[in-house]
N, C-alpha and C positions, 0 to 999 in steps of 0.2 A: 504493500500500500504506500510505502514514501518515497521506495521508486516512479509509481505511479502520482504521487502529489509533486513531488519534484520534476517531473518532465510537464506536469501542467502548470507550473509554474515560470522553465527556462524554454518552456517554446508558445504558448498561450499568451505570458504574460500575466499570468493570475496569484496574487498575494495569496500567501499561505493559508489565510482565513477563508478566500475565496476558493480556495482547491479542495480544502475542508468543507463546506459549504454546499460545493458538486457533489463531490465522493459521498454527501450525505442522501443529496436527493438522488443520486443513481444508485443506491443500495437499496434506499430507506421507498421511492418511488413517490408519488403525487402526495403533498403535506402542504398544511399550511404554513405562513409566516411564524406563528407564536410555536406551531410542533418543533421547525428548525432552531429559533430562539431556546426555547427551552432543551435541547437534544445538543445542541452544543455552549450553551451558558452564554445567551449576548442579549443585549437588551431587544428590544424588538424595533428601535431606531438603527441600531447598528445593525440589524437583520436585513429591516428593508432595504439598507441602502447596500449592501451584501448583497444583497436579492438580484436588484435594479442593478447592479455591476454586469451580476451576470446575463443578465439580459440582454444589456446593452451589446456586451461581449457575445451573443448569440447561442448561449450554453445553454440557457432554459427556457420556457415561458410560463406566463400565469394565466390562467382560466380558472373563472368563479372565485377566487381567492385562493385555490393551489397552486405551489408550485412544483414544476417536475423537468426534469430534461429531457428533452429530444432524443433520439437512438442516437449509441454514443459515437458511432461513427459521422453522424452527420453533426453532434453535435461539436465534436472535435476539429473538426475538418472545417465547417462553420466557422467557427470561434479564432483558428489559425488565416483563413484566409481575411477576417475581418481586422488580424492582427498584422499580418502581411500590411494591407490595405493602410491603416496607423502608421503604420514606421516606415513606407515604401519602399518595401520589400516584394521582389516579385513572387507571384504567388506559383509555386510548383512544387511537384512529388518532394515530401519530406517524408521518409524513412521512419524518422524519430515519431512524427507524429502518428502513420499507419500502426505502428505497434502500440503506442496509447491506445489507438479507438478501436486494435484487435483487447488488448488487457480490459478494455473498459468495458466491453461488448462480452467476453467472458464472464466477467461480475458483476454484468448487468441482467444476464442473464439466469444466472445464480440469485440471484436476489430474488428473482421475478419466480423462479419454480421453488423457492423456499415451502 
């Protein structure tokens, strides 16, 4: 898992808290703002604005007041070309990134047949 939080961190661009944050809703699946709040100890200001990061970042979205991630492949690959995009960087095959969203796609799925 911190191989996994560390490569969403040096190829995404995602703060520690915010890689914690994913890895919670791609385990834990569609929650609300106060479930994540409460599941990893942050107020519910620091949640939303958490939340809204990764959104913006293109990792999740929210419907009715949940939130959950997109399949992790798309949401990986999403979130990398939006980061490309940021820092003008041209967008193509990264390696590093494919094995994230095979790892995340295996513990995604795992969660899901729990």
């Amino acid at each position: 898992m911190d191989k996994i939080k560390h490569t969403l961190m040096s190829e995404i661009d995602l703060s520690e808290i915010e890689a914690q944050v994913f890895l919670f809703l791609m385990i834990n699946g569609k929650t609300s703002q106060s479930n994540v709040a409460n599941a990893i100890n942050l107020s519910l200001e620091k949640t939303s604005k958490l939340l809204n990061n990764l959104i913006e970042k293109g990792l999740i979205l929210e419907l009715s007041g949940e939130y959950q991630t997109f399949h992790p492949k798309f949401s990986v690959t999403n979130a990398y070309r939006l980061y490309c995009q940021k820092i003008g960087r041209e967008f193509k095959k990264n390696v590093r990134i494919d094995n994230l969203a095979s790892s995340l796609e295996r513990m995604h799925e795992s969660a899901r047949t729990k």
